[in-house]
Predicted model as a PDB file, atoms N, CA, C, CB and O in Angstrom, pLDDT in the B-factor column:
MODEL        1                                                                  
ATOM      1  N   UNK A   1       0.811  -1.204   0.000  1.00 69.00           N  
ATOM      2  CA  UNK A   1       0.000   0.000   0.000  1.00 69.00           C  
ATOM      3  C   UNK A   1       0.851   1.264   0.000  1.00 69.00           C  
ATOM      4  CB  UNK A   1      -0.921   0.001   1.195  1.00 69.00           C  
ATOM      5  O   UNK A   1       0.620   2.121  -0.852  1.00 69.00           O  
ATOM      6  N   UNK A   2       1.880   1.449   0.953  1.00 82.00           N  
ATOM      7  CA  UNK A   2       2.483   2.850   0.860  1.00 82.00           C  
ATOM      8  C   UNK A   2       3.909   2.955  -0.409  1.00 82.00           C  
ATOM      9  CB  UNK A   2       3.085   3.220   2.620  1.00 82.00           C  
ATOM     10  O   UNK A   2       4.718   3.876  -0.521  1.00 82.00           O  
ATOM     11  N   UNK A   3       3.828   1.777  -1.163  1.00 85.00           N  
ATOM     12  CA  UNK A   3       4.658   1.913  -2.130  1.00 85.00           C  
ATOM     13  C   UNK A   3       4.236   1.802  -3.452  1.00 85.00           C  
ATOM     14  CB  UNK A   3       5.525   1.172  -1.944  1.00 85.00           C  
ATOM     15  O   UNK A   3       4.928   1.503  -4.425  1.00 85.00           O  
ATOM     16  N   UNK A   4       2.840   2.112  -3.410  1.00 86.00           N  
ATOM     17  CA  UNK A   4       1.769   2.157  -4.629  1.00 86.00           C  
ATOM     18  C   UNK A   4       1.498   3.920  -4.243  1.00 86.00           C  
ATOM     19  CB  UNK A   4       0.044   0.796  -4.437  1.00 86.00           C  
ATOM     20  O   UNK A   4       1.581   4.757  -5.142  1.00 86.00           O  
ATOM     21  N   UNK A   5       1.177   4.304  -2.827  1.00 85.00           N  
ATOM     22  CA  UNK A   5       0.668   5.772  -2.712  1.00 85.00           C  
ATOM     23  C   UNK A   5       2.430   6.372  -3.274  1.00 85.00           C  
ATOM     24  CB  UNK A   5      -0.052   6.330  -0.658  1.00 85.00           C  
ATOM     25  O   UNK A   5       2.431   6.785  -4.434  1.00 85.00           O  
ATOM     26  N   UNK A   6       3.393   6.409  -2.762  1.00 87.00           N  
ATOM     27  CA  UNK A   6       4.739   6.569  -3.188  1.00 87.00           C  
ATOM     28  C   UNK A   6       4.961   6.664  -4.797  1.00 87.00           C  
ATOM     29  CB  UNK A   6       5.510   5.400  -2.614  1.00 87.00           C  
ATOM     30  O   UNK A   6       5.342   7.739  -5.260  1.00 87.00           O  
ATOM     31  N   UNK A   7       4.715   5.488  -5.706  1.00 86.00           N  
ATOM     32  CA  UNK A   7       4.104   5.653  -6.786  1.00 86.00           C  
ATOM     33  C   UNK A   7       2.993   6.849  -7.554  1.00 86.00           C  
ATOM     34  CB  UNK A   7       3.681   4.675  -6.665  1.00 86.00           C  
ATOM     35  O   UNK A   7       3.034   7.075  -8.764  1.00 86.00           O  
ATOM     36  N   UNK A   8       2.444   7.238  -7.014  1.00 86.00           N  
ATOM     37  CA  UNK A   8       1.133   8.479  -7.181  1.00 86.00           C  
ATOM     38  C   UNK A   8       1.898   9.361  -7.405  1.00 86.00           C  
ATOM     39  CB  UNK A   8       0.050   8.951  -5.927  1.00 86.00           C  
ATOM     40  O   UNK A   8       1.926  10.149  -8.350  1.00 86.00           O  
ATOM     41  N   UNK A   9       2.703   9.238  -6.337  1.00 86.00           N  
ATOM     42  CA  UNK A   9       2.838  11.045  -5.687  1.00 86.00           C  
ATOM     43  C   UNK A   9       4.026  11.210  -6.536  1.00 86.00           C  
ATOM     44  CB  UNK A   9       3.229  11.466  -3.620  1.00 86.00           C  
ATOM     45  O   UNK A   9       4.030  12.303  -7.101  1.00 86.00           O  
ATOM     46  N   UNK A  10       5.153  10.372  -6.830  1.00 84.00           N  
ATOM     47  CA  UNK A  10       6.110  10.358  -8.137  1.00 84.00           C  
ATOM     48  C   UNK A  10       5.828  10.734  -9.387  1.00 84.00           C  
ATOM     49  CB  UNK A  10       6.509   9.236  -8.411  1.00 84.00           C  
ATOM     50  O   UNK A  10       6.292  11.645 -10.073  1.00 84.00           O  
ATOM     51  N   UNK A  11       4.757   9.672  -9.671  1.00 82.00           N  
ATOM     52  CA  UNK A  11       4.078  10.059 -11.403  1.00 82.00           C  
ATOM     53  C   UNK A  11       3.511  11.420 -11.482  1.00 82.00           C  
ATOM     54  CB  UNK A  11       2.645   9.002 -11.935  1.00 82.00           C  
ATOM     55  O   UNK A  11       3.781  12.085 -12.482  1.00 82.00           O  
ATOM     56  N   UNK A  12       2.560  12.056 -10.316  1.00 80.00           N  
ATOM     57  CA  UNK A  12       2.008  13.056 -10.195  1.00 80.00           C  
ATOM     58  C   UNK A  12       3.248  14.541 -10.176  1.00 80.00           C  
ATOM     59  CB  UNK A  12       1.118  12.727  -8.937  1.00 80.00           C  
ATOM     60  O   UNK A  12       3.201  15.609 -10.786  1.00 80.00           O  
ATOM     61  N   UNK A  13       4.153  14.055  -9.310  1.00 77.00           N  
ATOM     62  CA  UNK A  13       5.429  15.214  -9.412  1.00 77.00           C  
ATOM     63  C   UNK A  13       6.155  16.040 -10.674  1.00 77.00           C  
ATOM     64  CB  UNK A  13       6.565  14.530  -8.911  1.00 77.00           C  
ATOM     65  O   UNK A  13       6.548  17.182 -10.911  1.00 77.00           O  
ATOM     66  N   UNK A  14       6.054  14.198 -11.606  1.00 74.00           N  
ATOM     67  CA  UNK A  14       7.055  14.143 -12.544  1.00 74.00           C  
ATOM     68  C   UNK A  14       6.128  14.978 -13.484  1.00 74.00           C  
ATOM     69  CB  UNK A  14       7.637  12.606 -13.026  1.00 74.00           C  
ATOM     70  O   UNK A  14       6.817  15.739 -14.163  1.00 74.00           O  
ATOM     71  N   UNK A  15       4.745  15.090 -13.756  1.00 70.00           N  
ATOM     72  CA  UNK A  15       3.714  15.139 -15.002  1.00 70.00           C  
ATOM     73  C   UNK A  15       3.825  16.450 -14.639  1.00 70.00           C  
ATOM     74  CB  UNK A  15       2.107  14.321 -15.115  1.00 70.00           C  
ATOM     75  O   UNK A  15       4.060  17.226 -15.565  1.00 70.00           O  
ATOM     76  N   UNK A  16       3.711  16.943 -13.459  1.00 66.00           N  
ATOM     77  CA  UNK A  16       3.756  18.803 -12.684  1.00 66.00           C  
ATOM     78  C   UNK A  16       4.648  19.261 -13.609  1.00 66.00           C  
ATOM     79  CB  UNK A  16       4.509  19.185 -10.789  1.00 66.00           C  
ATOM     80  O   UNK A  16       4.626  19.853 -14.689  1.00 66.00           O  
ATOM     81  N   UNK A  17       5.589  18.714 -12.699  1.00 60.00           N  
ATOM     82  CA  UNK A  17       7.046  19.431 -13.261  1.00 60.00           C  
ATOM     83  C   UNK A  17       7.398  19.558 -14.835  1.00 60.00           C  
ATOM     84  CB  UNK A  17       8.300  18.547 -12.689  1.00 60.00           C  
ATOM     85  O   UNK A  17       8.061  20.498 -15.275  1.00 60.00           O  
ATOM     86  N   UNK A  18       6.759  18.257 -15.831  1.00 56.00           N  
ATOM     87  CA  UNK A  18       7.032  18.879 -17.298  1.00 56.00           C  
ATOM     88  C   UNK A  18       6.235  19.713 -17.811  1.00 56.00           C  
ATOM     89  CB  UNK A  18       7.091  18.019 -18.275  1.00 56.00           C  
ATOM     90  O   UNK A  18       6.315  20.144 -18.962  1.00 56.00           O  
ATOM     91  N   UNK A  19       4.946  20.159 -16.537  1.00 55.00           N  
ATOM     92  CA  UNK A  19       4.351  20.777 -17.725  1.00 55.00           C  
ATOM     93  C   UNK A  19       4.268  22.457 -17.482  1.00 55.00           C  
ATOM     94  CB  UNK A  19       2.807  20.079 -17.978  1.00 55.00           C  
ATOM     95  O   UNK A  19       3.866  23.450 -18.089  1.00 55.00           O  
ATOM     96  N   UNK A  20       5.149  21.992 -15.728  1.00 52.00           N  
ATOM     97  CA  UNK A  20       5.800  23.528 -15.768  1.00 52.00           C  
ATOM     98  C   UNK A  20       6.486  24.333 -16.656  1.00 52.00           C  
ATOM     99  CB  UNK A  20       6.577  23.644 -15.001  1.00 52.00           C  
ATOM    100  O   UNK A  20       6.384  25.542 -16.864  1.00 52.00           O  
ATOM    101  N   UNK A  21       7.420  23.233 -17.306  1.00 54.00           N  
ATOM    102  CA  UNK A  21       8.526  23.609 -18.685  1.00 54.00           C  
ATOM    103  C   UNK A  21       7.996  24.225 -19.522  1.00 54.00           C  
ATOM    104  CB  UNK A  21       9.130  22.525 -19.528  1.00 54.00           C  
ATOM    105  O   UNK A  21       8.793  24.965 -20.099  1.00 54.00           O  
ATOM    106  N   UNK A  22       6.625  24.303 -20.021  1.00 58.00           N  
ATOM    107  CA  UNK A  22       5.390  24.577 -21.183  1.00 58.00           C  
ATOM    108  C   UNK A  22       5.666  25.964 -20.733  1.00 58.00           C  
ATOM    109  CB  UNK A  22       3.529  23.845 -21.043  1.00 58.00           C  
ATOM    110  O   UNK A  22       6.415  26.452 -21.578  1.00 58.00           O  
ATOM    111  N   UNK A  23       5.378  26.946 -19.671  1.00 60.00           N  
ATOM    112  CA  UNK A  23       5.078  28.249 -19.427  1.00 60.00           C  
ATOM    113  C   UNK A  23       6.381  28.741 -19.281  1.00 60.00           C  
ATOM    114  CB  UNK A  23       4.163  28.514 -18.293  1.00 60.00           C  
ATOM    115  O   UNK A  23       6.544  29.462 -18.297  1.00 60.00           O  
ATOM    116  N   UNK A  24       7.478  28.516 -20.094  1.00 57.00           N  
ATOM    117  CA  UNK A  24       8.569  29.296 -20.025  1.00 57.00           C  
ATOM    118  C   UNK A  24       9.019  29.250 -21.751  1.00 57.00           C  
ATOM    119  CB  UNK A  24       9.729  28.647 -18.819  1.00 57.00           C  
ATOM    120  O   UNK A  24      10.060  28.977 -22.350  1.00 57.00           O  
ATOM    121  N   UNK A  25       8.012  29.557 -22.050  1.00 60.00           N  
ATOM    122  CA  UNK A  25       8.078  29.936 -23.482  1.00 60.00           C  
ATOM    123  C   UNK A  25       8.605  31.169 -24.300  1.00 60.00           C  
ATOM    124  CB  UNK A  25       6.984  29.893 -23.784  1.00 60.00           C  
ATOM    125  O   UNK A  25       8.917  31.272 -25.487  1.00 60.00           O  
ATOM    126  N   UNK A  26       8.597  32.283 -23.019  1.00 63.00           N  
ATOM    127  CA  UNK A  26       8.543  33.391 -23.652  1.00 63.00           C  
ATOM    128  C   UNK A  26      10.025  34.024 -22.798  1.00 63.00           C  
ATOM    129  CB  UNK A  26       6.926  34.198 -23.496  1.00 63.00           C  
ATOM    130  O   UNK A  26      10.333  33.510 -21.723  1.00 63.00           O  
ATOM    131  N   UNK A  27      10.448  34.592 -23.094  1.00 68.00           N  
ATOM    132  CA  UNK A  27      12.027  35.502 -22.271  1.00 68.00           C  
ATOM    133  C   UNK A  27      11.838  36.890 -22.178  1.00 68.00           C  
ATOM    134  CB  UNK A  27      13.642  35.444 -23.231  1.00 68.00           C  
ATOM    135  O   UNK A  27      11.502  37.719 -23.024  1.00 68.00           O  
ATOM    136  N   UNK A  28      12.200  37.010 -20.641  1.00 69.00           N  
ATOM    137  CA  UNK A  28      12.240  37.943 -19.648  1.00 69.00           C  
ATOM    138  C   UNK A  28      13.337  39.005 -19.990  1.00 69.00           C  
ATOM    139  CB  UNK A  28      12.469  37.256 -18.328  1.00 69.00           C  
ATOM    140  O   UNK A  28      14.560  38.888 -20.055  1.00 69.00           O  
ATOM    141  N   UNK A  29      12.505  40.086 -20.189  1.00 78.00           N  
ATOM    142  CA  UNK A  29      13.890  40.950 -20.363  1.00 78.00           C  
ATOM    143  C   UNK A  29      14.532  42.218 -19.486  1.00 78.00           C  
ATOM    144  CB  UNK A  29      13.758  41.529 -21.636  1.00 78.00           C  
ATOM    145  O   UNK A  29      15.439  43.024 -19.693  1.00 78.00           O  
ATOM    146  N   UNK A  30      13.733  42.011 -18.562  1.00 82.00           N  
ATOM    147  CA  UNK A  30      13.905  42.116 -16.869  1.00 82.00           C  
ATOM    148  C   UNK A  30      12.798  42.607 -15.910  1.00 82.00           C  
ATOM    149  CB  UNK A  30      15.027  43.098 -16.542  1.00 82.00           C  
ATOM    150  O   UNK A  30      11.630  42.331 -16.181  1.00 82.00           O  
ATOM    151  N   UNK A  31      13.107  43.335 -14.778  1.00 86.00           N  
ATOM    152  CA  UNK A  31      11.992  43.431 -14.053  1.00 86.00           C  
ATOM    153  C   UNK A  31      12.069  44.869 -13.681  1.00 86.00           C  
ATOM    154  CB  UNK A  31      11.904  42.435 -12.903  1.00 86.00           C  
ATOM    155  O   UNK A  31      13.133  45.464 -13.515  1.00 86.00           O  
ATOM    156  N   UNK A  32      10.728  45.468 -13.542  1.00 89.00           N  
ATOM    157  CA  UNK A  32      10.399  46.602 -12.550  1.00 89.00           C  
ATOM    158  C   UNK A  32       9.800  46.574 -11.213  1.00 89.00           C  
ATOM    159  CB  UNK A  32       9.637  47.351 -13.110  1.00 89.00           C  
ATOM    160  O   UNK A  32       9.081  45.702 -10.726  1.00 89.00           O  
ATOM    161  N   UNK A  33      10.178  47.575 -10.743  1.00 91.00           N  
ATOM    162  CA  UNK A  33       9.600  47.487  -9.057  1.00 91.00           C  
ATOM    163  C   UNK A  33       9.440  48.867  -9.013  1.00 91.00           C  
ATOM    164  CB  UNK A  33      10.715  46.834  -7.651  1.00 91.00           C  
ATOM    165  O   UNK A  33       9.832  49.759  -9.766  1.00 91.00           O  
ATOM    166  N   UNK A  34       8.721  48.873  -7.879  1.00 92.00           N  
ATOM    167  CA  UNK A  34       8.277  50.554  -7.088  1.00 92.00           C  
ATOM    168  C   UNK A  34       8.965  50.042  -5.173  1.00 92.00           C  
ATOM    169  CB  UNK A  34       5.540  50.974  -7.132  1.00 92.00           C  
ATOM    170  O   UNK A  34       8.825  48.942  -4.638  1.00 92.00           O  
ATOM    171  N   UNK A  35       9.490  50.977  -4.728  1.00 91.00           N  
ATOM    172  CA  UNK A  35       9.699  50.864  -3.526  1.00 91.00           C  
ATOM    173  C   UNK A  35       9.255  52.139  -2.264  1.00 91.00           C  
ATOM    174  CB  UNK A  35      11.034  50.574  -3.652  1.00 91.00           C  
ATOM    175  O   UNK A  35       9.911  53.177  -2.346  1.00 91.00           O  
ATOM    176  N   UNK A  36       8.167  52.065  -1.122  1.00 91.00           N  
ATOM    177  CA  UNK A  36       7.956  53.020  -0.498  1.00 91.00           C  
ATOM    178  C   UNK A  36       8.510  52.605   0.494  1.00 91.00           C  
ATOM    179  CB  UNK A  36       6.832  53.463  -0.422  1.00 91.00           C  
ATOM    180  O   UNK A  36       8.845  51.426   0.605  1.00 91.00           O  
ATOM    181  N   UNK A  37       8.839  54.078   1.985  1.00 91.00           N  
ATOM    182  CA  UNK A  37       9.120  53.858   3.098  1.00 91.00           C  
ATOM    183  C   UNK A  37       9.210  55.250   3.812  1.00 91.00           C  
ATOM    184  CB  UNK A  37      10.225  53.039   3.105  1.00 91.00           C  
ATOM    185  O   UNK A  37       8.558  56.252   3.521  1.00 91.00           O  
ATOM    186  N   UNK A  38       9.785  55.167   4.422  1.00 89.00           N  
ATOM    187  CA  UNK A  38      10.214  56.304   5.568  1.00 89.00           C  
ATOM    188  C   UNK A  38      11.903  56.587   6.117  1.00 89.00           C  
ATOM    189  CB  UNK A  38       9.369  55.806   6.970  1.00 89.00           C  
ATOM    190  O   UNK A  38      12.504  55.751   6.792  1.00 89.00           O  
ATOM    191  N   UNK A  39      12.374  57.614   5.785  1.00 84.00           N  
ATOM    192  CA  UNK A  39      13.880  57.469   6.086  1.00 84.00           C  
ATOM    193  C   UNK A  39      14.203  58.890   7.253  1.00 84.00           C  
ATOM    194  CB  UNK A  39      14.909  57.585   4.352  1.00 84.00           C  
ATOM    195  O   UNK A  39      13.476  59.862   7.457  1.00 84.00           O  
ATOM    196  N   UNK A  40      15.153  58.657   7.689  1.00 79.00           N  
ATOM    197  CA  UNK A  40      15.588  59.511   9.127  1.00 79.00           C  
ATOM    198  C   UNK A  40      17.210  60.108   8.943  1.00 79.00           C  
ATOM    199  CB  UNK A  40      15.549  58.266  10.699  1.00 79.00           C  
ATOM    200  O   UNK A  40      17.672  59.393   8.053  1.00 79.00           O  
ATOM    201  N   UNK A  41      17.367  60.251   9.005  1.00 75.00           N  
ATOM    202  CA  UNK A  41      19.010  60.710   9.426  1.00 75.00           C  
ATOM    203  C   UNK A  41      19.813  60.928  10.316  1.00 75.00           C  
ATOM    204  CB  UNK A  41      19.324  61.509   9.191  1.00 75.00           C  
ATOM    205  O   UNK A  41      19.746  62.045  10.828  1.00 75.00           O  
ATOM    206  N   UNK A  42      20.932  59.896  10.869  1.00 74.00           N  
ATOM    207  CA  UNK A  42      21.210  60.134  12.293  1.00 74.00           C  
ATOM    208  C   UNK A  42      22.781  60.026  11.857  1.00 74.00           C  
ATOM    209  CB  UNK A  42      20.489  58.952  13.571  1.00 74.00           C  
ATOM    210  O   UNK A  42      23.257  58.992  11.389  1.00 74.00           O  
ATOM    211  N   UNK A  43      23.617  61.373  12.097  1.00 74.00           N  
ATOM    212  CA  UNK A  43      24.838  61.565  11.991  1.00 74.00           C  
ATOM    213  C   UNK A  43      25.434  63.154  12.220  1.00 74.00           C  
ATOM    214  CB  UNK A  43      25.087  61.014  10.743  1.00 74.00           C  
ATOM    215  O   UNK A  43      24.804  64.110  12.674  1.00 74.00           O  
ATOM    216  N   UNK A  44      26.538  63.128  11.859  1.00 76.00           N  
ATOM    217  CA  UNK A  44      26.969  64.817  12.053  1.00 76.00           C  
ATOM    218  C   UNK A  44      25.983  66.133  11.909  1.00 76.00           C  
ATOM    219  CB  UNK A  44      28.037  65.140  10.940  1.00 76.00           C  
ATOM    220  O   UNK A  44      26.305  67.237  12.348  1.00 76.00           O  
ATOM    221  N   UNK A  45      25.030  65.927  11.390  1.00 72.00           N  
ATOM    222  CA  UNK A  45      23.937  67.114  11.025  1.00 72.00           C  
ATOM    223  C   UNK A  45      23.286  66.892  12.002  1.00 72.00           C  
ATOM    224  CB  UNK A  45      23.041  67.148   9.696  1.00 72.00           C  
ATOM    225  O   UNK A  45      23.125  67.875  12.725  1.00 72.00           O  
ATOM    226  N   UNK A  46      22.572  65.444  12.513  1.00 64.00           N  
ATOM    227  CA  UNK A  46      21.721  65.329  13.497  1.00 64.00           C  
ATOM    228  C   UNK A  46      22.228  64.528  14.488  1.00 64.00           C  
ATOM    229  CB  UNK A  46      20.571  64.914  13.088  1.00 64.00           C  
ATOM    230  O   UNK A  46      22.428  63.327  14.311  1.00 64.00           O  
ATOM    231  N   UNK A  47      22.471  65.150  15.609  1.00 71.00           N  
ATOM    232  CA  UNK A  47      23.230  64.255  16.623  1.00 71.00           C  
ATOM    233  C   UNK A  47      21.970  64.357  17.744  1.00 71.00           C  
ATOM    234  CB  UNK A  47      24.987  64.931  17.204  1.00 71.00           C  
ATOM    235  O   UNK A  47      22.300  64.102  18.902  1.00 71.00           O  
ATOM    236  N   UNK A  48      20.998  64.598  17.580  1.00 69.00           N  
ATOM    237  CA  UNK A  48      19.703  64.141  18.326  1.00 69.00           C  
ATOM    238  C   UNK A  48      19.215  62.356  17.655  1.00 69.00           C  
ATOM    239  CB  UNK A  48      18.277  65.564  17.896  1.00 69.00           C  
ATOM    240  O   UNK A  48      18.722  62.068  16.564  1.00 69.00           O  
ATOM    241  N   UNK A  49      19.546  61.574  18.659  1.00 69.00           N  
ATOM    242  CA  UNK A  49      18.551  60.081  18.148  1.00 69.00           C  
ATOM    243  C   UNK A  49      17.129  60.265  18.421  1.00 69.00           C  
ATOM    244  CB  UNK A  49      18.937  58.552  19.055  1.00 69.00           C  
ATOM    245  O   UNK A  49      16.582  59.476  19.191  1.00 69.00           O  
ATOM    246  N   UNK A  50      16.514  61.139  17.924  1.00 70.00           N  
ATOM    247  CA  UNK A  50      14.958  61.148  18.216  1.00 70.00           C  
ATOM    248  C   UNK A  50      14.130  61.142  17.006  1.00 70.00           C  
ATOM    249  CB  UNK A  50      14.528  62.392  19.026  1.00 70.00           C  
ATOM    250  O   UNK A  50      14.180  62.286  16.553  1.00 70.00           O  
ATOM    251  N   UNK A  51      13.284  60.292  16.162  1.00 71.00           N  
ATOM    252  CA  UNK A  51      12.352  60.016  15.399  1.00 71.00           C  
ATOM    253  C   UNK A  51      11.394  61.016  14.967  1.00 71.00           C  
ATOM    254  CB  UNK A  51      11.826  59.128  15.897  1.00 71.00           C  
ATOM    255  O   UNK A  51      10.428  60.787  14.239  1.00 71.00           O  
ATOM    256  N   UNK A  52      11.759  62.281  15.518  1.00 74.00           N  
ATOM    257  CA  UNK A  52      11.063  63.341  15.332  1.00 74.00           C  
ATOM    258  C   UNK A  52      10.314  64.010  13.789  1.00 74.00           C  
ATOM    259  CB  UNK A  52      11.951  64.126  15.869  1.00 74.00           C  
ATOM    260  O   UNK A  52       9.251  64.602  13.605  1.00 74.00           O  
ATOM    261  N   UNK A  53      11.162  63.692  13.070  1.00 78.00           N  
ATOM    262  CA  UNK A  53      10.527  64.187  11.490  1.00 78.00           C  
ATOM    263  C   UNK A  53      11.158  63.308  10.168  1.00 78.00           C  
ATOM    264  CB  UNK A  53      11.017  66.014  11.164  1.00 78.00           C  
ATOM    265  O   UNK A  53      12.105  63.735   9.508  1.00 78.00           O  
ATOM    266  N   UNK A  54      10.620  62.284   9.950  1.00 82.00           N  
ATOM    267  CA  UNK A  54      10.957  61.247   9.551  1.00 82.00           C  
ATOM    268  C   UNK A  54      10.298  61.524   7.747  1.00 82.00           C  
ATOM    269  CB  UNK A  54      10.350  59.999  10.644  1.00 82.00           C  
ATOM    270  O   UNK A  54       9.100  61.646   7.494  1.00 82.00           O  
ATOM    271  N   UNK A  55      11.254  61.565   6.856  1.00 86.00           N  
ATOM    272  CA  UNK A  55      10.909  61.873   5.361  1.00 86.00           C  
ATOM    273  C   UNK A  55      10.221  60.969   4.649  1.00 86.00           C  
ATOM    274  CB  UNK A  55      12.002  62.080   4.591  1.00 86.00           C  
ATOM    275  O   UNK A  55      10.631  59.840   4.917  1.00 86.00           O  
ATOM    276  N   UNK A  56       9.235  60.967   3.751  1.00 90.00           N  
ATOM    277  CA  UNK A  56       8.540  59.699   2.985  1.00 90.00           C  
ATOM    278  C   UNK A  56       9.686  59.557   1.631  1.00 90.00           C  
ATOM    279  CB  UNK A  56       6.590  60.115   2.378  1.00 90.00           C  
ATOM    280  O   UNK A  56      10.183  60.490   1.001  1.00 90.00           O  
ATOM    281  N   UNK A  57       9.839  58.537   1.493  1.00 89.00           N  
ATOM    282  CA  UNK A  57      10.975  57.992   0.262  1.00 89.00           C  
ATOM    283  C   UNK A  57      10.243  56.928  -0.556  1.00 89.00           C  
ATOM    284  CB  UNK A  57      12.521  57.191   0.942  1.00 89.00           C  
ATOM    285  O   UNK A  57       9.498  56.036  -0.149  1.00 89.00           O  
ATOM    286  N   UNK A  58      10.597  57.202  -1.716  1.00 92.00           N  
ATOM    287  CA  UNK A  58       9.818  56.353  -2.950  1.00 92.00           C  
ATOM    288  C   UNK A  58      11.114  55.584  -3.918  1.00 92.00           C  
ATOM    289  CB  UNK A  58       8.749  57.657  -4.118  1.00 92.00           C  
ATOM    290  O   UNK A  58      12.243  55.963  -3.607  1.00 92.00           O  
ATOM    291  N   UNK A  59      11.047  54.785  -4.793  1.00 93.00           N  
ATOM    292  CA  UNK A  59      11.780  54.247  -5.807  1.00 93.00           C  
ATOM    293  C   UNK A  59      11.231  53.640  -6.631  1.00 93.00           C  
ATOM    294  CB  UNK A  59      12.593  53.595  -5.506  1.00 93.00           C  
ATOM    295  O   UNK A  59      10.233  52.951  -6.418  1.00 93.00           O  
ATOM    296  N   UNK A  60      11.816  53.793  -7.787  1.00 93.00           N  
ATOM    297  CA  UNK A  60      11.287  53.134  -9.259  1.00 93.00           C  
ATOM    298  C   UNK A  60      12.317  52.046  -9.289  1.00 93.00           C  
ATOM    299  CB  UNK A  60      11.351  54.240 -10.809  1.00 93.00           C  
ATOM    300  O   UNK A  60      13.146  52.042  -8.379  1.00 93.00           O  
ATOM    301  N   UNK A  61      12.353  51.436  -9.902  1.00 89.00           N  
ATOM    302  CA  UNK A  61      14.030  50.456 -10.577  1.00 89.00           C  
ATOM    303  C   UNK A  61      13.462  49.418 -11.965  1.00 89.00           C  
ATOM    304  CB  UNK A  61      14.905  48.880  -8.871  1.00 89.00           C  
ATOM    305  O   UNK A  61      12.370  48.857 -12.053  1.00 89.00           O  
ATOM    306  N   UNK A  62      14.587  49.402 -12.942  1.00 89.00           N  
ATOM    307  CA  UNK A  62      14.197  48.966 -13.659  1.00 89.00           C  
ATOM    308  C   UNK A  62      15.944  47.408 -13.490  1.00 89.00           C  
ATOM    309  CB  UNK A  62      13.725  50.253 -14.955  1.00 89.00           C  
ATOM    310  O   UNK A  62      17.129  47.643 -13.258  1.00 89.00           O  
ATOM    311  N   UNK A  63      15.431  46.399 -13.673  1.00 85.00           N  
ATOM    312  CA  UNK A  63      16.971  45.695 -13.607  1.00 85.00           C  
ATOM    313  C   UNK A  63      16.841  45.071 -15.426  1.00 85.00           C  
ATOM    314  CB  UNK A  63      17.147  44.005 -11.972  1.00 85.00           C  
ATOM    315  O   UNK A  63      15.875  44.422 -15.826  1.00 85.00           O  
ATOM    316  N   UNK A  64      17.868  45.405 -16.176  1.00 83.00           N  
ATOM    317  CA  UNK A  64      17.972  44.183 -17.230  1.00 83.00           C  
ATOM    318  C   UNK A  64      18.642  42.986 -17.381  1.00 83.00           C  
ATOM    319  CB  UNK A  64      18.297  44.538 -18.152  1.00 83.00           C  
ATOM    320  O   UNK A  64      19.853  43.065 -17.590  1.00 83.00           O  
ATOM    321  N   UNK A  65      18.290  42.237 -17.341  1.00 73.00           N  
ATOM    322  CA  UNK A  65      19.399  40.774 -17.375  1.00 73.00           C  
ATOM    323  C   UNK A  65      20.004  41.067 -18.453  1.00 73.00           C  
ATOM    324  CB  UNK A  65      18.777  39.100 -17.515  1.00 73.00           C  
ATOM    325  O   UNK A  65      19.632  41.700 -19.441  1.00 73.00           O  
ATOM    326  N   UNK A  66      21.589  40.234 -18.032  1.00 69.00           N  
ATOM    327  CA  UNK A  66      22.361  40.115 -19.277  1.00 69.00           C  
ATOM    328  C   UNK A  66      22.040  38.739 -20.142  1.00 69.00           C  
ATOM    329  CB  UNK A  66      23.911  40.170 -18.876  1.00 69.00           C  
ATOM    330  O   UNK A  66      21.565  37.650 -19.820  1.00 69.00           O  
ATOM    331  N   UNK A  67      22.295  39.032 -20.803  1.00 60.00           N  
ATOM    332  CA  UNK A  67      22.742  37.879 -22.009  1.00 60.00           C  
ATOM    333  C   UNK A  67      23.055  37.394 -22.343  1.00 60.00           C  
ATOM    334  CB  UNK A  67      22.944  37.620 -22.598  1.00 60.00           C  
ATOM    335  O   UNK A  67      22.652  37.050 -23.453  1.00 60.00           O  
TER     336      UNK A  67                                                      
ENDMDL                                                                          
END                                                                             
């Protein structure tokens, strides 16, 4: 019995996995992102550690893979 269910779950893995291969048909020619947050500054200008006025910060990025 558990080397017939063992069997299943093999054939079932193997049939997944080729037909994952099918959806990589097409090539990536890289990725974009957006990035938000909040940034502070703590150094020679501001030698107070206090959270007091904290700036909103954004980012675009584009990455291209090489070739």
């Amino acid at each position: 019995m558990p080397r017939k269910i063992l069997m299943i779950v093999l054939i079932t893995a193997i049939s997944l996995s080729s037909k994952a291969q099918l959806y990589n048909s097409y090539k990536r020619l890289g990725e974009v992102g957006l990035g938000f947050g909040v940034g502070h500054y703590f150094g020679d200008l501001n030698p107070n550690a206090a959270l007091n006025r904290p700036k909103i910060s954004a980012g675009i990025f584009f990455y291209k893979k090489l070739q």
